[in-house]
PAVO-984305 format. One record per residue (C-alpha): residue number from 1; chain; x, y, z. Coordinates in steps of 0.5 Angstrom, whole numbers, always signed. Each point is the difference from the previous one (the first is absolute). Layout:
N
[r NUM; "A"; [X; Y; Z]]
...
% end
This chain:
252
[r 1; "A"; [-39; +11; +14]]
[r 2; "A"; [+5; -1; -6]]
[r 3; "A"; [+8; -3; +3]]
[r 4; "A"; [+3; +5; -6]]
[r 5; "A"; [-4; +7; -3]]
[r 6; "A"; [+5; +4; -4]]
[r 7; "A"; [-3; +7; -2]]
[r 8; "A"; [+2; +3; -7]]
[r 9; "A"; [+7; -1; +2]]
[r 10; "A"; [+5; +4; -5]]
[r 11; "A"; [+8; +2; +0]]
[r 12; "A"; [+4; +4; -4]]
[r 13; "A"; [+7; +0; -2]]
[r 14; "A"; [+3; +6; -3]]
[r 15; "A"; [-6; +2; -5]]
[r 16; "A"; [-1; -8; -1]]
[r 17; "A"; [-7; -2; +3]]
[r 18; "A"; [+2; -8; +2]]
[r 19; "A"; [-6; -2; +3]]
[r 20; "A"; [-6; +4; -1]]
[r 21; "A"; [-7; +0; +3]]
[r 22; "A"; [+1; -7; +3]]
[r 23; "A"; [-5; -3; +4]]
[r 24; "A"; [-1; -7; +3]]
[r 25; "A"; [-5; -5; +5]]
[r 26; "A"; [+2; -6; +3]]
[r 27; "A"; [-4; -4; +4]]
[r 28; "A"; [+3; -5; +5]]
[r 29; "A"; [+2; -7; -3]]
[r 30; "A"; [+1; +4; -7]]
[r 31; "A"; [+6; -3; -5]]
[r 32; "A"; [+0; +6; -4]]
[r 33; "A"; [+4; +1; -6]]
[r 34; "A"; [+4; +6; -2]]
[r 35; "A"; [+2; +0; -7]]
[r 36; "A"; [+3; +4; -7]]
[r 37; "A"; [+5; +0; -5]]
[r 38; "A"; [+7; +3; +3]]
[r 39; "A"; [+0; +7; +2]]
[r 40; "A"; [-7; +0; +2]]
[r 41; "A"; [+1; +2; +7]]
[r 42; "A"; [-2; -6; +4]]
[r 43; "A"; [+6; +0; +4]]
[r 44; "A"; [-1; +7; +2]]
[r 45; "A"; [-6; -1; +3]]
[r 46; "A"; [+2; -6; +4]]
[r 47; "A"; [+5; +7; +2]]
[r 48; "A"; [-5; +5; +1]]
[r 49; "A"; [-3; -5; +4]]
[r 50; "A"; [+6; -2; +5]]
[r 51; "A"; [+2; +6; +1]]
[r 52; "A"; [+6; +1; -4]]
[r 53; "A"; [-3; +5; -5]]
[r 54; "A"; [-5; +5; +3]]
[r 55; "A"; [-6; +1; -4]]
[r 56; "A"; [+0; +8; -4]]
[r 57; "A"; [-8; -2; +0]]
[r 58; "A"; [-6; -6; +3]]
[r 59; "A"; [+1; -4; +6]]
[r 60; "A"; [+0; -7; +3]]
[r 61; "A"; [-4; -3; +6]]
[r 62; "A"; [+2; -7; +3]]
[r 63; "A"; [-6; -2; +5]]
[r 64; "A"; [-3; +6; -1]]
[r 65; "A"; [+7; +4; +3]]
[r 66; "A"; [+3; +5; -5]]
[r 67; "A"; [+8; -1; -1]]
[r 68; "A"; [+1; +5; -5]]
[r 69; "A"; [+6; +3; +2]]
[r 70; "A"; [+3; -5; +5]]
[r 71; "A"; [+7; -2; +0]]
[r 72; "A"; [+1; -8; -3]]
[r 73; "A"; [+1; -2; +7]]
[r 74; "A"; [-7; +3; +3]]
[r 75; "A"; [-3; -3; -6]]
[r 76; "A"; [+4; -7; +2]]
[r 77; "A"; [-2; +0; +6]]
[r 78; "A"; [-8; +1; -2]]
[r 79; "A"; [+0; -5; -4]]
[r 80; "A"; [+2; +1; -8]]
[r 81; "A"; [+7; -5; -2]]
[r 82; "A"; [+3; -1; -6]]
[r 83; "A"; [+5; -4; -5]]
[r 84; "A"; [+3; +3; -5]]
[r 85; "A"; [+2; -3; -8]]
[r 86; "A"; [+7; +0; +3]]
[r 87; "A"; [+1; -5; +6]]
[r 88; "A"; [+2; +5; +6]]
[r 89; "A"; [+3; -5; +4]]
[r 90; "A"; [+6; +1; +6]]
[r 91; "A"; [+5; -5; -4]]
[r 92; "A"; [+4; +0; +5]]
[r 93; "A"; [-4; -2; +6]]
[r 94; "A"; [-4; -7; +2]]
[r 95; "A"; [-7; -1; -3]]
[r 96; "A"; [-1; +0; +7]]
[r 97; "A"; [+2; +7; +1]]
[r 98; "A"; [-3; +3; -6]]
[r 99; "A"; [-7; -3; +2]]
[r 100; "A"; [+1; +3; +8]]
[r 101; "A"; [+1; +7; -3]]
[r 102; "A"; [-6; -1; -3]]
[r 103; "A"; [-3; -1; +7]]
[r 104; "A"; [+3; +6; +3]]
[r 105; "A"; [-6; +4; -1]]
[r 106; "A"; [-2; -5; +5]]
[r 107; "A"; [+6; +2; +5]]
[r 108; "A"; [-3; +0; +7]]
[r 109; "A"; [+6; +2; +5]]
[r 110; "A"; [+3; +6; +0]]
[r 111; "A"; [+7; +4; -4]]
[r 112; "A"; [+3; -1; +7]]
[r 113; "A"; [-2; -6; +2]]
[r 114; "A"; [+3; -3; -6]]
[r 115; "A"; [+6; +5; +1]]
[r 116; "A"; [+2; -4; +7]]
[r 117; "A"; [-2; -6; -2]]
[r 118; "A"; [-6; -1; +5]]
[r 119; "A"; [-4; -7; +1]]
[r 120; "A"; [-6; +4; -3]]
[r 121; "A"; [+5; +1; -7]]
[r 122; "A"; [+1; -8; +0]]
[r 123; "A"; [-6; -1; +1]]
[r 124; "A"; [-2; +3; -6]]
[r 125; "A"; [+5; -2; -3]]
[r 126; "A"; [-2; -7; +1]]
[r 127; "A"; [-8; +1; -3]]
[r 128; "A"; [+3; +3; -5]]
[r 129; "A"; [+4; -6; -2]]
[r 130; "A"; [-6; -5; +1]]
[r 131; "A"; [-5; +5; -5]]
[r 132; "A"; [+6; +1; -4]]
[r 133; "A"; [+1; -8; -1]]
[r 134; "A"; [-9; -1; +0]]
[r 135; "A"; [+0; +4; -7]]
[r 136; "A"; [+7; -3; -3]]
[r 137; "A"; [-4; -6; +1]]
[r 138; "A"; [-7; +3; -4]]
[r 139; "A"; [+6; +0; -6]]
[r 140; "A"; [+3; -6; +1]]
[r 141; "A"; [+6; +4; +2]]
[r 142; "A"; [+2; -2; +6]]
[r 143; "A"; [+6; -5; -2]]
[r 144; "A"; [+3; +5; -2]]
[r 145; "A"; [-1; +6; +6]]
[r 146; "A"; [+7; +1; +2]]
[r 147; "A"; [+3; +0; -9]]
[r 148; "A"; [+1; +7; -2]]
[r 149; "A"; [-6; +3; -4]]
[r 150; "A"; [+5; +2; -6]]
[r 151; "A"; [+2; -8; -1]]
[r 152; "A"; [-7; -2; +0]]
[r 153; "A"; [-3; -1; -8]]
[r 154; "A"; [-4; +4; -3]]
[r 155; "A"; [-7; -2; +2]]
[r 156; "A"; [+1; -1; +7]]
[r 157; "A"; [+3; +7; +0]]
[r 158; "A"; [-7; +3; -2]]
[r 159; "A"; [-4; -5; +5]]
[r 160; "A"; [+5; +3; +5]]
[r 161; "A"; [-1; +6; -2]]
[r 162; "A"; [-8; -1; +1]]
[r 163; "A"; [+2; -3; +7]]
[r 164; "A"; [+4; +5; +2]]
[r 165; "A"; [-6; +5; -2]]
[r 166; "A"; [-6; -4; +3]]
[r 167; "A"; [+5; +1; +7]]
[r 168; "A"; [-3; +7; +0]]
[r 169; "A"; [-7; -3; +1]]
[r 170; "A"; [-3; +4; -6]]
[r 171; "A"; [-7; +1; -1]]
[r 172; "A"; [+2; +2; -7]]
[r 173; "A"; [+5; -4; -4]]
[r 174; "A"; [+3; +3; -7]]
[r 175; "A"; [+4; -4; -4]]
[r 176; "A"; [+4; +3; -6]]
[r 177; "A"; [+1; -4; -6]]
[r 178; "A"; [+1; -6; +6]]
[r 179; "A"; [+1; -5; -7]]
[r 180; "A"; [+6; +4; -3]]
[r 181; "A"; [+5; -4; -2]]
[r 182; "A"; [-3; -6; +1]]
[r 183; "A"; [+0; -7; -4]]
[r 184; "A"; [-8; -3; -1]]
[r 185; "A"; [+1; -5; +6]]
[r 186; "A"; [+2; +4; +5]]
[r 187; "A"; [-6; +6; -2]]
[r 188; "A"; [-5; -5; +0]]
[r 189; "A"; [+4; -2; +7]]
[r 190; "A"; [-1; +7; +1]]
[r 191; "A"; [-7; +1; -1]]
[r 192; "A"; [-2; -6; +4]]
[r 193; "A"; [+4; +4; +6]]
[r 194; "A"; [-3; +6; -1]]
[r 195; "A"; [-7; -3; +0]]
[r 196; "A"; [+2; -4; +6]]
[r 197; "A"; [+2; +6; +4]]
[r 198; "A"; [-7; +4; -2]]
[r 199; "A"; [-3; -6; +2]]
[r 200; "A"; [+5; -2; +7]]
[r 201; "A"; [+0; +7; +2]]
[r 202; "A"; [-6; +3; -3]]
[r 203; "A"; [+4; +5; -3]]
[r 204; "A"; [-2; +6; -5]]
[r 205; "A"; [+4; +0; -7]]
[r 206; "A"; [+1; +5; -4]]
[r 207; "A"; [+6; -3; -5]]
[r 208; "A"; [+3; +4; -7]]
[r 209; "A"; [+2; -5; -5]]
[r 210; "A"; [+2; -1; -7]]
[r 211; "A"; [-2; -8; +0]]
[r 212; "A"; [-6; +0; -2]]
[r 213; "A"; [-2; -8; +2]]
[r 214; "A"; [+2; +2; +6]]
[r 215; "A"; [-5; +5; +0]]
[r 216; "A"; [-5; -3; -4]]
[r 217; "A"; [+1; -5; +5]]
[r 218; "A"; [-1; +2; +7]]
[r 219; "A"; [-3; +8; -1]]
[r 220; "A"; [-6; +1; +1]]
[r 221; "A"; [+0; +6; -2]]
[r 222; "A"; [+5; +5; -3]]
[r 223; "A"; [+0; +7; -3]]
[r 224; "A"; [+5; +2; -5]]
[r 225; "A"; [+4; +7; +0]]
[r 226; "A"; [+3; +3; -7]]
[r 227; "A"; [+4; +6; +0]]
[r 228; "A"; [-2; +1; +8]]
[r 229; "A"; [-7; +0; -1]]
[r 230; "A"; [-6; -6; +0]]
[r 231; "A"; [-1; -2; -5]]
[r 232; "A"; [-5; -5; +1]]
[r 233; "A"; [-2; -6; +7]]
[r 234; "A"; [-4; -5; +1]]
[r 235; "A"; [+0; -7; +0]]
[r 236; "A"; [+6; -3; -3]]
[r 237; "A"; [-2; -4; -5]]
[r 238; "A"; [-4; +5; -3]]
[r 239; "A"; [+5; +6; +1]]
[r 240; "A"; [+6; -5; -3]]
[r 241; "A"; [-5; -1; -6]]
[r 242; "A"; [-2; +8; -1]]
[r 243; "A"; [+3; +2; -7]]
[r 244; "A"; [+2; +7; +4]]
[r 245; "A"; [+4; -4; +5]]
[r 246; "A"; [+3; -5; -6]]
[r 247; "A"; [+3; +7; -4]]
[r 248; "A"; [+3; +3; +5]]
[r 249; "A"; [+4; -6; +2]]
[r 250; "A"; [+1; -2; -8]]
[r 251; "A"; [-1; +7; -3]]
[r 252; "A"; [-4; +1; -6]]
% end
């Protein structure tokens, strides 16, 4: 059975189709690459996908389990996690915290537990702190634990961002635009990331991505999105070197 089937998936906004006739298989272990000029739907797809626009058409499959229709929590807690091209961080809070929000959709005491301070919420509290810290150590952050996110410097912000997201225990991980904003040392830094956390986690991904050594480096496979539509999908260095992929990121 294929870890991610998405079925002729489709949103209209207004009269404007943004995605069109989508589909999409995964295979577990895949690193997938999602890519097309600006505009193309890319990002609503990681949307319809997690919950946060509901598709007017098609469906989706994670493990043989429809989500179509879920809510972004019930679709979280069967497995889907995201970054965004945005970091999306709790400024304010310790890297700590921010990676323990992540695994409270691994909470096992109860809302009155924790209420009342009972021995189980502490007991929790403190498995929490541990796996907490086993994955800010996977991203060499651990020295920088109780720093608050927002102080962090940018490349270290988007690993945090992944920790935080592998918190969820993923079976699939989409990353949007992980590179954006990044400087050539910290993306290849970011690529050696991203292959080690598919390799230590034996993680799916499934990446959008505007940097195309960065996808011709890790990639597999991609398929390429133009106004909403495949335009092609293959394996990545075919698919880069297509003369119709080429047009629609250069124009004519």
């Amino acid at each position: 059975m294929s870890l991610l089937e998405i079925k002729n998936l489709g949103v209209m906004f207004g009269g404007l189709r943004a995605v069109d006739n989508f589909s999409l298989t995964l295979e577990k272990g895949d690193l997938y690459g999602l890519i097309g000029p600006n505009g193309a739907g890319k990002t609503t797809v990681f949307n319809l996908i997690t919950g946060v626009y509901k598709p007017t058409s098609g469906t989706f499959f994670l493990d043989g389990k429809e989500l179509k229709g879920k809510t972004p929590e019930q679709i979280s807690k069967a497995g889907i996690a995201r970054t965004f091209q945005n970091i999306r961080l709790f400024n304010n809070l310790s890297v700590l915290d921010n990676v323990k929000l992540g695994l409270h959709n691994r909470m096992k005491y109860s809302t009155l537990e924790g209420v009342l301070r009972l021995p189980k919420f502490f007991k929790k509290e403190k498995e929490m702190d541990e796996e907490a810290m086993k994955l800010l150590k996977v991203f060499s952050l651990e020295e920088e634990a109780d720093v608050q996110a927002g102080s962090l410097p940018y490349g270290k912000q988007r690993k945090l961002e992944i920790a935080r997201a592998l918190a969820t225990d993923p079976k699939l991980l989409l990353l949007d635009e992980p590179a954006a904003g990044m400087n050539p040392s910290e993306t290849q830094e970011l690529m050696d990331t991203i292959r080690f956390v598919r390799s230590e986690f034996s993680m799916t991904i499934l990446l959008i991505e505007h940097d195309m050594k960065l996808v011709s480096g890790i990639c597999e496979k991609v398929t390429v999105l133009n106004f909403g539509t495949e335009l092609t999908k293959g394996e990545t260095s075919k698919v880069l070197n297509d003369p119709e992929v080429i047009k629609a990121y250069l124009g004519d």
